[in-house]
Every structure is written in C-alpha cells, then in structure tokens.
C-alpha positions as CSV (number, residue, x, y, z in Angstrom):
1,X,164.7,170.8,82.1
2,X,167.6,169.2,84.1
3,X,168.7,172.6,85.0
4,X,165.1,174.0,86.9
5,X,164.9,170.6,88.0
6,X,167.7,170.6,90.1
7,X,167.5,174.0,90.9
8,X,164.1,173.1,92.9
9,X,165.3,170.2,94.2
10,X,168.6,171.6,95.6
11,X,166.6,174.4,97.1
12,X,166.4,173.2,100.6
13,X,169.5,172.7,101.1
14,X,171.0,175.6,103.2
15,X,167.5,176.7,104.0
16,X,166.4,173.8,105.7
17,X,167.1,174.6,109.4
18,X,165.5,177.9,109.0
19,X,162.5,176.4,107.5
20,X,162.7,174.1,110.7
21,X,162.6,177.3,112.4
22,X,160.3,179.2,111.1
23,X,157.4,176.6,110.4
24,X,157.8,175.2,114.0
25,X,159.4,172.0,113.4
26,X,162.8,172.5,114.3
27,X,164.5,169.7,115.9
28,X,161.9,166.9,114.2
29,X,164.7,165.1,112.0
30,X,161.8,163.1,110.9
31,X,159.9,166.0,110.0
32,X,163.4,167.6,108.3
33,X,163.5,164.4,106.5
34,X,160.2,164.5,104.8
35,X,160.6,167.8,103.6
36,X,163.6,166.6,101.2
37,X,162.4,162.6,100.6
38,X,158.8,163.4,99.8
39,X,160.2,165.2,96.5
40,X,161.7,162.1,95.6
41,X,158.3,160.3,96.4
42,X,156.7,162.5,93.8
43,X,159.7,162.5,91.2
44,X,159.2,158.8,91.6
45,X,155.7,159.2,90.8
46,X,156.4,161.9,87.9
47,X,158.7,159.3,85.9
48,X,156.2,156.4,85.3
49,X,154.3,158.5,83.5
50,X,157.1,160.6,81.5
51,X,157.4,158.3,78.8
52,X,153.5,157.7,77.7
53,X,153.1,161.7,78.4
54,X,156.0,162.3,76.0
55,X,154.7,159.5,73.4
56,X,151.0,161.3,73.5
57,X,151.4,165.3,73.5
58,X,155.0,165.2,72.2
59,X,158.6,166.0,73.4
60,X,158.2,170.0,73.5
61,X,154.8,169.7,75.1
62,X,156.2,167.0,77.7
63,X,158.5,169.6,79.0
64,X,156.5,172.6,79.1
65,X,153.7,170.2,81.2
66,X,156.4,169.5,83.8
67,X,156.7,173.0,84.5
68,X,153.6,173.4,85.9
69,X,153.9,171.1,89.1
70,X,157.5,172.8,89.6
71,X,156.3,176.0,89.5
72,X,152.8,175.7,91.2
73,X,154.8,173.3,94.1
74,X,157.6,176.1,94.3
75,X,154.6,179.0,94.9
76,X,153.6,177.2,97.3
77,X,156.6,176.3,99.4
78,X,157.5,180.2,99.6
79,X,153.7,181.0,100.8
80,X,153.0,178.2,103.5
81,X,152.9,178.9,106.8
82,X,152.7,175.2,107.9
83,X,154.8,171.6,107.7
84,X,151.7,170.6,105.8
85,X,152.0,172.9,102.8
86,X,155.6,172.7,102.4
87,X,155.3,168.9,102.1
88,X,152.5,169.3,100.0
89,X,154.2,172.1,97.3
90,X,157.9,169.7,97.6
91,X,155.5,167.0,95.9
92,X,154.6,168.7,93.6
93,X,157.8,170.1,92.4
94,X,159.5,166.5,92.4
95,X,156.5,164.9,90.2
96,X,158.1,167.7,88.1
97,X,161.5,166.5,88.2
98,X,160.2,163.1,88.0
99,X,158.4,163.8,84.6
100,X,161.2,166.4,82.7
101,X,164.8,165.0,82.9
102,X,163.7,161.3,81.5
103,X,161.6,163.5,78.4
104,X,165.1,165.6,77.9
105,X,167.6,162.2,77.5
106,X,164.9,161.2,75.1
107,X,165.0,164.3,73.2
108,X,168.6,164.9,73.1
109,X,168.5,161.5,71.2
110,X,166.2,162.0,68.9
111,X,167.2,165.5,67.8
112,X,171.3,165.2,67.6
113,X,173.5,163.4,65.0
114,X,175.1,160.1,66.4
115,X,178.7,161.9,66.0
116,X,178.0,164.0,68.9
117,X,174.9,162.2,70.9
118,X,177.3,161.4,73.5
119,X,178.5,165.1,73.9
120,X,175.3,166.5,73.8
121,X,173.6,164.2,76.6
122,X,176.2,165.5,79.0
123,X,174.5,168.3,79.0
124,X,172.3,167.3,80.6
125,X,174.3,166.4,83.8
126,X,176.0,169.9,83.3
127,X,172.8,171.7,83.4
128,X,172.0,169.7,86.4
129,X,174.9,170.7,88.4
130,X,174.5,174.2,86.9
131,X,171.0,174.5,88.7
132,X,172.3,172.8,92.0
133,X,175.1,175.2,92.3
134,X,172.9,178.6,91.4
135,X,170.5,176.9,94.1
136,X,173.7,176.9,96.7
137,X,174.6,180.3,96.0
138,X,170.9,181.5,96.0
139,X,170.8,180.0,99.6
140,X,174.0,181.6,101.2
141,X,172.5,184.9,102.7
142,X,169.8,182.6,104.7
143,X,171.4,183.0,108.0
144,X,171.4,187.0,107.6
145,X,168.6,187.8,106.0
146,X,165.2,186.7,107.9
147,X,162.9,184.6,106.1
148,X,165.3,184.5,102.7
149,X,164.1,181.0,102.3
150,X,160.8,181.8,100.9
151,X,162.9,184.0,98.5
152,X,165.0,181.3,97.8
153,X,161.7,178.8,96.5
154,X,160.6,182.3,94.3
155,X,164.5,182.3,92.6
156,X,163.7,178.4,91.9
157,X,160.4,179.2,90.0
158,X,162.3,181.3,87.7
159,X,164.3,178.8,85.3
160,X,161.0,176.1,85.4
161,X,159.1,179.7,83.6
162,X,162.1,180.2,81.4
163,X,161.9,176.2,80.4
164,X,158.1,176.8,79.5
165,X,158.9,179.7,77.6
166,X,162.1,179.0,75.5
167,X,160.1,175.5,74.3
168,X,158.0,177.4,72.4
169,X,161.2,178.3,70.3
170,X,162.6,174.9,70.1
171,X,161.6,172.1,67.3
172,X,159.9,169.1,67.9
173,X,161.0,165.6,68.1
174,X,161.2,164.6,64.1
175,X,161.0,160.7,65.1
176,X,157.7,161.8,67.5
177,X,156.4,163.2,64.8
178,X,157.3,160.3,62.3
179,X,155.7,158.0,64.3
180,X,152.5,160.3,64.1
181,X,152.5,160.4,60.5
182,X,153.6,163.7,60.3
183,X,156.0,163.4,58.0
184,X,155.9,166.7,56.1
185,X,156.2,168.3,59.8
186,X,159.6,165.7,60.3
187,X,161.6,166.7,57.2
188,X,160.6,170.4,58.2
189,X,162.5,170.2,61.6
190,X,165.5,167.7,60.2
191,X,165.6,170.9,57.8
192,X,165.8,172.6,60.6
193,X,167.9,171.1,62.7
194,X,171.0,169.8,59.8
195,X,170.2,172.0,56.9
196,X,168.5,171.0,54.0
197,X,171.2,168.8,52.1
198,X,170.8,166.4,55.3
199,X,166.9,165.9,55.4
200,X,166.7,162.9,52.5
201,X,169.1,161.2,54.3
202,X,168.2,161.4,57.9
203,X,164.8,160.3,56.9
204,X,165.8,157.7,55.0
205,X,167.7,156.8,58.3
206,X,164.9,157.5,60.7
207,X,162.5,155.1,57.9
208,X,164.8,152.2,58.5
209,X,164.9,152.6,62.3
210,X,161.2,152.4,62.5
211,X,160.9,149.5,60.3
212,X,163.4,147.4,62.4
213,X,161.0,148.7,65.3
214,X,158.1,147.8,64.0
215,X,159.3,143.8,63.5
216,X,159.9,143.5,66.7
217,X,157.0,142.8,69.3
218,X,158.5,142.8,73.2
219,X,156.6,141.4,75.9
220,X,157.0,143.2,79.1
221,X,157.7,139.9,81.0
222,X,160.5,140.2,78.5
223,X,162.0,142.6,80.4
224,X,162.7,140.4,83.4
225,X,163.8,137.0,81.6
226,X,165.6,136.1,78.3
227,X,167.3,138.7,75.6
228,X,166.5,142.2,77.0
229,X,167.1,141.2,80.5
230,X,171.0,142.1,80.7
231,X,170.0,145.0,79.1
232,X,167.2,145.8,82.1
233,X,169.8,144.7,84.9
234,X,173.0,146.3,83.8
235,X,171.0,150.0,83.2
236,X,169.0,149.7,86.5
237,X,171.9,148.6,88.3
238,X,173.8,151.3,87.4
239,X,171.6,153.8,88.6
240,X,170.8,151.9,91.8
241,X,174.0,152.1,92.7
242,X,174.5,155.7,91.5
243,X,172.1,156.8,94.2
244,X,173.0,154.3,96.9
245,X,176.3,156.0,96.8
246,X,174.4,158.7,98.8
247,X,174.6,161.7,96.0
248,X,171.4,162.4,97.1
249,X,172.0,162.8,101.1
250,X,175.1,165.3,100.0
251,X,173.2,167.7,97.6
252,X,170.1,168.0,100.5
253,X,172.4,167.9,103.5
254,X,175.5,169.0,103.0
255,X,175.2,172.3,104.8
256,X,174.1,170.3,107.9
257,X,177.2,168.3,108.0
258,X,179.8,170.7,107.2
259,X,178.7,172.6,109.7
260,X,178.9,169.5,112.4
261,X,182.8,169.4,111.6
262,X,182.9,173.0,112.2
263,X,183.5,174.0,108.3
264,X,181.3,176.9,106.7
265,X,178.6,175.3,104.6
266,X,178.6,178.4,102.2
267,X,182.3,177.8,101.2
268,X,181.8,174.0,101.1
269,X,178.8,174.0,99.1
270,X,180.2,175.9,96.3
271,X,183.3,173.9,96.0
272,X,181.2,170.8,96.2
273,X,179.2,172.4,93.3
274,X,182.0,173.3,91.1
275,X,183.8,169.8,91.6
276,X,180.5,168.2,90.5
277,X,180.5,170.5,87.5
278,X,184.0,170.2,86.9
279,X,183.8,166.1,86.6
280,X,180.4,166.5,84.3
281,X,182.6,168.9,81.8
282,X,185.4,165.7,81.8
283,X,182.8,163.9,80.8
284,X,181.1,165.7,78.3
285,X,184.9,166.4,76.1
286,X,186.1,162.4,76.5
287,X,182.8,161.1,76.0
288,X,182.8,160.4,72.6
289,X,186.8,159.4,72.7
290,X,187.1,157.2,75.5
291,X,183.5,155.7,75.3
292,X,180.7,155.2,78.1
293,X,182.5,151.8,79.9
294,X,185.9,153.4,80.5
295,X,183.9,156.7,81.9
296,X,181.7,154.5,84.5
297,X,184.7,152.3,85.6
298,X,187.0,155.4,85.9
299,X,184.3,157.5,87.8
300,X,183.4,154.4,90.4
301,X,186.9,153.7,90.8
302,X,187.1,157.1,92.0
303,X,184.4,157.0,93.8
304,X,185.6,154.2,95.8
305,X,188.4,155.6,96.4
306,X,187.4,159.1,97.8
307,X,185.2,157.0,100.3
C-alpha cells in the first residue's frame, strides 16, 4: 500500500509544468499549487476514516477498498482535458493515500512477531520511497515525449491494481478477527503465518492482550488531558514536525527548483530518491538494535544540520 500510494502521489512531480501546459494553466502558481495540495486535502480526509473502515470490513479488505479511489482518481487525471478534472481525480487518489498507509502500520503490527516488528514496519517507509523513485524515473522522458504525462498517471494505476490483487493472497489480521469472534479463522492464519507449534501460544498471547483492553475504558477527552496525553503530544508532534520540515514541498517540487539553479531535475531526482531509500534501509537494519529514540534524534540532528 505505501508503495502505490506514493507512486500516485509523487506522480506530478516532473510532469507538472507540462500539465500546466497542456491544460492551459501554465503560469497560475496557485493553480500549480492545487494540483499537488488538494491530494493532501483528500488523504486528510481518507485517514479519519481508515481506522473504523479497517475495524468494520477488516485489514485485507481495508486495503483492497483504498485502491479504488487511487485507481478511479489516476484514470481520470490521464483522461481530463481540463484544471477541473485533474483536481478532481488528485482527490481522489489522496483519499486513497489517506485511507491505505495508516491500515498497513496497523497490519504490520498485528501480523509480525515483536522480535522483528520494528524491522518489518520499515518497510513501509522503503516501499514508500520505492514508489516515489519509480514515479521519478517514470517521469523523466516528459520533456521529449508529448503528452507523456498522461502516461505517467496510467504507469501509477498499475501497483494500486497489483495491491488489490496480491491481497487476495495475503492472511488476515488474526487480532481483527479475534476481536470478531472468529477464533477458529485466528489460529488458522497464526498457523499460517508462525507454523503450527506457535499458534497455542500466540493466542494465548493475543487472549491476554485483549483482556487488558477490555479493562480499560478511554474517554476521548482523555486524549487531550491526563495519562494518554504525552502519549497524544509526543506522536503528533513528531509527525507535525516531520512534514513542517517541508519533505513534502521536495518530493512535489523538486524538479522545479533544480531546475531554477540550473541543475537537471532528472539526475537530481533520482539521487534524491536513492538517498531517501538509502536512509530508510539504515533504518530498517539498526532499528531493532539501536531502538526508535536514538533513530529520531540521530535523523533530526541530521536534518538540522543539512539545512
């Protein structure tokens, strides 16, 4: 999911002036603007309801349902002949975003052992800068070819399709389904997923987790005062400053500015791609050694620095 996700969202990046072009808006920054913000507006929109989607059809079905607004929003980006329709289909792919990647940390969680969770949730960052630098590359022939940018929205339909597809072939969440009171259908995809010796024991896990759940009733004024509110301020924090540190404005514009001081976006792009995956693979083999804290303080530190 993080993969067509970003491979949708990064779309527009070396496209966009001949989108500008092409659909008579060139020039209009505000115009240019709206074309990559409004998918943000609707991935906004697509993650309040990601987590009662995921809790009511399940984890697998969660993801395949995002795929239907990236797909249906990409188709209709390539086809529009108007500001209009393109604003329209980029809102549809971003409620897409919005709803998939918060389902796939959730499932990741549920469906690994605690030895590797950290590991495996990098993953999801790799498969994001995976689909952000196939998305750069699709892009590059956009100043020879005319029109490639329509091609380049097709190309980003493709992994959402894939997503929908290879689902069908994955197992469900067994704590989803334990919650259900499908417990028959849980030990069947522990089995699944650790082998059979595992299954008495990762229920017998999974029983005790919901029964501390269960004793504990949270308010959601909680959230904001009291026990849980460090909790709610430290994780939202974090990702407020994440994107205040303007990753966003240098995956959607980055061709735009390269070019300004005279360097050629193409090159630039895919060494901005490959550093991103580079730091994500860092992540993903000292995760689990070094723990989350030292990660963020290293990464921000360097961060800081870099600016």
């Amino acid at each position: 999911p993080p993969s067509s996700s970003a491979t949708t969202q990064g779309v527009v990046n070396e496209p966009l002036e001949s989108i500008s072009a092409d659909l008579g808006f060139a020039g209009n920054t505000l115009a240019e603007g709206l074309v990559v913000s409004i998918c943000l507006g609707g991935a906004f929109v697509g993650c309040l309801f990601s987590g009662s989607v995921a809790d009511g059809i399940g984890r697998r079905r969660a993801f395949q349902l995002s795929t239907l607004p990236m797909i249906v929003g990409a188709a209709l980006s390539a086809l529009t002949n108007s500001l209009e329709g393109m604003l329209f289909g980029r809102l549809l792919v971003g409620a897409g975003m919005g709803l998939g990647p918060p389902v796939a940390s959730l499932y990741i969680t549920e469906v690994s052992p605690p030895s590797v969770r950290g590991m495996y949730g990098s993953f999801v960052q790799i498969a994001t800068c995976l689909g952000i630098l196939f998305s750069l590359l699709v892009g590059t022939p956009v100043k020879d070819i005319d029109r490639w940018w329509r091609v380049c929205f097709w190309v980003s339909a493709v992994p959402a399709v894939l997503q929908a597809i290879a689902m069908e072939f994955c197992v469900e969440s067994p704590q989803w389904l334990y919650k259900c009171g499908r417990t028959n259908e849980a030990e069947m995809q522990f089995e699944k997923l650790l082998g059979p010796l595992h299954v008495k024991s990762a229920m017998a896990e999974l029983s005790r987790s919901e029964r501390g759940d269960d004793g504990e009733s949270v308010k959601f004024s909680e959230l904001f005062y009291g026990r849980h509110f460090n909790v709610v301020f430290i994780g939202t924090t974090l990702f407020a400053l994440q994107q205040l540190s303007g990753i966003n404005s240098v995956f959607y514009f980055s061709s735009t500015v390269f070019r300004s001081v005279g360097v050629p976006s193409s090159l630039a792009n895919i060494c901005m791609g490959i550093a991103n995956l580079l730091g994500s693979i860092i992540a993903m083999l000292l995760m689990d050694k070094l723990g989350r804290k030292m990660l963020l303080v290293g990464s921000f530190f360097f961060m800081a620095f870099s600016m």
